[in-house]
N, C-alpha and C positions, 0 to 999 in steps of 0.2 A: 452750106460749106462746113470739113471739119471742124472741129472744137469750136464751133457756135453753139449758141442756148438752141434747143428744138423748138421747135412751129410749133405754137397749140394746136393738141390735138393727135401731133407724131407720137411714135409712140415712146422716145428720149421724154417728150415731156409728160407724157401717160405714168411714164414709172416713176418719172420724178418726184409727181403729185402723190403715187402711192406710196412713196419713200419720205415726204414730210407726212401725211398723216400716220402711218406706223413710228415715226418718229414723236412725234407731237403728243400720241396714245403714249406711249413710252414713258413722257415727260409727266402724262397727266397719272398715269396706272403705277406706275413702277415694273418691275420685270414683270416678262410675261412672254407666256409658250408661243409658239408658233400657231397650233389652234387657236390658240384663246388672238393674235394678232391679224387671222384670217377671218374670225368672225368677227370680230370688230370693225374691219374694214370690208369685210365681204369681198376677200380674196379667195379662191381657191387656194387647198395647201401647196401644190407644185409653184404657183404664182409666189406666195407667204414665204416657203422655201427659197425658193431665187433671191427675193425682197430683204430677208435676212443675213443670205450670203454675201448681197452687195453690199450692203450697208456696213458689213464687219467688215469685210475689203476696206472698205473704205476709211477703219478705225470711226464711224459715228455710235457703232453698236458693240455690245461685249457678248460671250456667254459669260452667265452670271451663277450658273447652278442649274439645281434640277427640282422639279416639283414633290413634293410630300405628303403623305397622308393617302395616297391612293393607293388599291393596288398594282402590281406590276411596276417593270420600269420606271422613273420617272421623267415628267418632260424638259427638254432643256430649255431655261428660263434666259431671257435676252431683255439686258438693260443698255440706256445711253449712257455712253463711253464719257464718262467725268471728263475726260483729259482731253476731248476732242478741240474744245476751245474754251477761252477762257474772258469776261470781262472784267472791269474796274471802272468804282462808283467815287465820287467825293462829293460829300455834302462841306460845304465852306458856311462860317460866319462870323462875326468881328472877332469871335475871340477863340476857335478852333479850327483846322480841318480835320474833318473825320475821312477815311478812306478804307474802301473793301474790297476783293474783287471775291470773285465767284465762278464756279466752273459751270460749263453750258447748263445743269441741271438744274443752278438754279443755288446751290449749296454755298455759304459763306465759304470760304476757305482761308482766309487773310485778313485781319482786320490792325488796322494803326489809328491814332489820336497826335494830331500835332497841335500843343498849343501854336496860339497865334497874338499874345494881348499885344493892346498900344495901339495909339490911335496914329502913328508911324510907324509901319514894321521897320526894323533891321534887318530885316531878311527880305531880297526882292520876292515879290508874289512866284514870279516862279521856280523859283527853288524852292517857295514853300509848297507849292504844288508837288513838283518832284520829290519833296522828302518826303511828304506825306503818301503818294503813291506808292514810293520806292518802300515804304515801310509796310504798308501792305500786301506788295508783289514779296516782298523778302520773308514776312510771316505764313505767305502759301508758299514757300519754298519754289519760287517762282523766277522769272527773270520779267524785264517791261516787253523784250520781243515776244513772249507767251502772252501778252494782255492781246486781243481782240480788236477792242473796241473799249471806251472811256468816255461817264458820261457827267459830268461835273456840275451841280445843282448850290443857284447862289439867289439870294434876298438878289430881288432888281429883276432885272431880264439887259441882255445884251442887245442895240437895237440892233433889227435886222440891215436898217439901211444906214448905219455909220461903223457897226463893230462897234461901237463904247456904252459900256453898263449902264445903265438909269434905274432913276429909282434907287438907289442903295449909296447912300453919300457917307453912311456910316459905315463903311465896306473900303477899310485903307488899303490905298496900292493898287486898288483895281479897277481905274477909271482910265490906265492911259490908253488915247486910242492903235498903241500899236502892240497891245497886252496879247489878243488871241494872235497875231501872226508869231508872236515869243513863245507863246505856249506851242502855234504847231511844231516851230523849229526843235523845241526840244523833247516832245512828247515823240515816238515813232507810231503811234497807232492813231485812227481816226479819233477821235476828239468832240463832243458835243456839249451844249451847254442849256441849260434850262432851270427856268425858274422853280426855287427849294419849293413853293406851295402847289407848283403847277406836276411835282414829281410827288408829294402826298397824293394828289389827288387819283396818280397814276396809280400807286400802291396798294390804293382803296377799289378804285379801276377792276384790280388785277385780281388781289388778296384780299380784301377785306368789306366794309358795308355796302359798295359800292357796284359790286359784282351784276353784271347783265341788266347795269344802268346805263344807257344811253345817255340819259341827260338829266345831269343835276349839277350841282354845287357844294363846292365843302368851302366851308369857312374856318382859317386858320388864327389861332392866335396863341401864341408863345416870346419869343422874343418882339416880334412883330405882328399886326394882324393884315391879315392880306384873305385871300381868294381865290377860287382855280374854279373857270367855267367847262362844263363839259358839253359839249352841245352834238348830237347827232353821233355818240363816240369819237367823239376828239377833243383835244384840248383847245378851245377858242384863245388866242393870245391877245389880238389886237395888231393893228397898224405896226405900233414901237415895241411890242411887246409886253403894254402895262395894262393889256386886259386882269382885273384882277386886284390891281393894286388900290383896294377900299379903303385902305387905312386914310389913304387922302380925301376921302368922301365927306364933305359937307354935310353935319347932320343938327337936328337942332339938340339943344340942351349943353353947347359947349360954344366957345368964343369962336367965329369964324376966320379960319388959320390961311392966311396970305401966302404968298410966296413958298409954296410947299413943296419943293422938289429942294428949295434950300434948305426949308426946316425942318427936313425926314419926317416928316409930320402932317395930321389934317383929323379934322373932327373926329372922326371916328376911332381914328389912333388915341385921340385924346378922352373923347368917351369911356373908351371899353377895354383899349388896348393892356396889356396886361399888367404894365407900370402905375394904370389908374388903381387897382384893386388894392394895394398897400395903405395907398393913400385914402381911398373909401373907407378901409376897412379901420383907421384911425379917425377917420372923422367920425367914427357909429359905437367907437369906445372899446373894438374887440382888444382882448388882454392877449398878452405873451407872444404879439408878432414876431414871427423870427427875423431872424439875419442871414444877407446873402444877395443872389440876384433877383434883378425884383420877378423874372418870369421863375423861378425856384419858389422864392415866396410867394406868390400870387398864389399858383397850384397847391402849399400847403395849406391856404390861408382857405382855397376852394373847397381842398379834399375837407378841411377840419369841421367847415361848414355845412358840407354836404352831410355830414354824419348825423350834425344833428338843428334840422333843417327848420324844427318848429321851436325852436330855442333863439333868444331874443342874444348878442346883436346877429345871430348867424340868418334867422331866418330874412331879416330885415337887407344881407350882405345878399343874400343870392338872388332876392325877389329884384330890389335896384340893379345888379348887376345884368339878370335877366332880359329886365326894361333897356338898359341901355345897348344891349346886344342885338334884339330884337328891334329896337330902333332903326338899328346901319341894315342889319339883314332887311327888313321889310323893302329898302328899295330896288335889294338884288331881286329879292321874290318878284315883287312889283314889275319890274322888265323882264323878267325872265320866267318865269312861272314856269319853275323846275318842281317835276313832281320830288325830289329827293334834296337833302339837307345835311348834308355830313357834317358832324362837328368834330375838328381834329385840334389838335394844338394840347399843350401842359392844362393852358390858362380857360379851356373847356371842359376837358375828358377828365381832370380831379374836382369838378363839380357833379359829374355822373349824371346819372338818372334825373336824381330833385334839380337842376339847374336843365338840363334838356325839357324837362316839363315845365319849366316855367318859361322859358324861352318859349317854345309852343306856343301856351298860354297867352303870351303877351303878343306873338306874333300875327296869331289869328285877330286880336284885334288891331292892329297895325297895317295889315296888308287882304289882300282880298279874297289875294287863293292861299289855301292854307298845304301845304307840303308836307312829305314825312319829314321827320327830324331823325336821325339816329348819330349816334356817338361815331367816332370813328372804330374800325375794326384791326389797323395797326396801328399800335400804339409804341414797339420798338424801335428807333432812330428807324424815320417812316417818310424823312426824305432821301436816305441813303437808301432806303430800299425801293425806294421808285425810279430813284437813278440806278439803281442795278435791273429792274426791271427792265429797263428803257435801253441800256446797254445787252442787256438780253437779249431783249427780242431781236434787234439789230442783228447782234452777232447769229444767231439763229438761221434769221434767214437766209445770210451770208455763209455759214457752214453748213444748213440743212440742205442748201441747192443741190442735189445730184443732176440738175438736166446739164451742167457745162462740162 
């Protein structure tokens, strides 16, 4: 029938496919000639030719210039059209929302900061939402009808089978159960929601240590410490979506914490979690702890020690904190026996190198297969950028479609 998607196989859906890989090439090269787009895809040029006219028809493609350095003429260079479409990311947590949007290529374009303190807002959540996006659309000189798609990353997870948050009790305002049907009335564009550690993981996935891993684990710790499984390239959630959520894990060397979904809390949070290291780091006599929050401090307290790692009380702060990390990790390893180990978060990545080897170190004697370790490879607000990634691809495949 007309304006239906094509049969696989037609040839609507033949060009289609060569219309997202020359796009996709685009996204991964930067411009690029028509030859240089024909051998890449193993188009002939009259095909290449055609392939390029639609696509600029269709505003996905620009000319962008002409080749240099050679002689003769030069070739005309063809990039993805910035403006074809556009996404928006927010990363939330008790006491900011951060928001970005980004045009299809992948480029910040907008970025805003909304405080959020108090453990009652005065501001309902969704107008905090709204201000904080509208501040982002407003810095790309943008309107909300140009956003795409919108992909919002929060401590918890939404469950799948009631719509209300879990996990995150320290997360005010955002437990009532008729919260996402207010966000869609006032958002106009689709809408997703996914857990902040489960969008690190993306990032790392996409950009960073993580890259053409199938299956491993990054383990987060910063304001919270949590978890993101990656199993078979996907993100494993779970039932309610609290795949991940370690921090409640029963481990020994700490009091075993009851009733944990009320007391945002559980062994492991209480082990390793980022708020312990202030308090280790006084109980072992380090001098001139600073002032502030305790995931700010923890991280300086890590980098200060990482420096100089054979020095007495530093060396003594990272070998115990090591142990107590490697502790909770060993029973992720133990079930899961992920060849790979990402460690992301403040309260990991400023202990560096000397704190990932000693992890290691303590891990191989704890568990039975031993995994790579490696740091994380975003370390820039890197769950905003897994929620843009995640609103990305979305939007992508949504505007890359030429077969409708």
């Amino acid at each position: 029938m007309a304006g239906t998607a094509g049969t696989p196989g037609t040839p609507r859906v033949l060009r289609a496919m060569n219309d997202r890989a020359a796009l996709d090439l685009l996204l991964e090269h930067g411009p690029l000639s028509r030859t240089r787009i024909g051998k890449l895809t193993g188009l002939s040029k009259p095909t290449a030719s055609q392939l390029l006219a639609r696509l600029e028809a269709a505003g996905l493609v620009l000319a962008t210039g002409t080749t240099e350095g050679r002689p003769g003429p030069g070739a005309q260079l063809y990039a993805v059209n910035p403006a074809a479409a556009y996404a928006a990311a927010l990363d939330v947590n008790p006491y900011r929302i951060r928001a970005a949007v980004a045009d299809v290529t992948g480029r910040t374009v907008g970025h805003h900061e909304l405080p959020t303190p108090g453990r009652r807002p005065a501001v309902p959540v969704v107008q905090q939402v709204t201000e904080a996006l509208d501040g982002a659309v407003k810095a790309a000189g943008l309107t909300r009808a140009d956003i795409h798609r919108t992909v919002i990353g929060t401590p918890g997870a939404f469950d799948p089978n009631t719509g209300r948050l879990r996990y995150a009790s320290h997360l005010p305002g955002w437990h009532s159960p008729t919260l996402l049907d207010e966000l869609a009335a006032a958002l106009p564009m689709p809408c997703e929601y996914e857990n902040d550690v489960n969008l690190v993981a993306l990032a790392e996935q996409r950009l960073g240590a993580a890259r053409d891993h199938g299956d491993f684990v990054l383990l987060w710790n910063q304001e919270g410490l949590g978890a993101a499984l990656v199993l078979g390239g996907r993100l494993h959630r779970g039932f309610t979506g609290g795949a991940g959520e370690v921090g409640f894990l029963p481990v020994p060397g700490t009091p075993l914490v009851r009733q944990v979904t009320k007391a945002n809390s559980g062994g492991f949070q209480e082990l390793a979690g980022a708020q312990a290291i202030p308090r280790l780091a006084r109980e072992l006599g380090v001098e001139d702890i600073p002032e502030g929050p305790y995931a700010e401090v923890a991280a300086a307290l890590l980098e200060r020690s990482a420096a100089r790692p054979a020095e007495e009380p530093h060396r003594t702060l990272l070998h115990t904190y090591a142990t107590r990390l490697a502790t909770g990790l060993a029973s992720l390893v133990s079930v899961l026996d992920p060849a790979l180990v990402v460690l992301s978060g403040t309260a990991l990545t400023a202990g560096g190198e000397p704190l990932r080897d000693l992890v290691r170190s303590e891990l191989a004697e704890l568990a039975a297969s031993r995994p790579r370790l490696v740091l994380a490879g975003v370390r820039e607000h890197p769950v905003l950028r897994g929620a843009l990634e995640s609103a990305l691809a979305t939007t992508r495949d949504a505007v890359f479609d030429t077969s409708r």
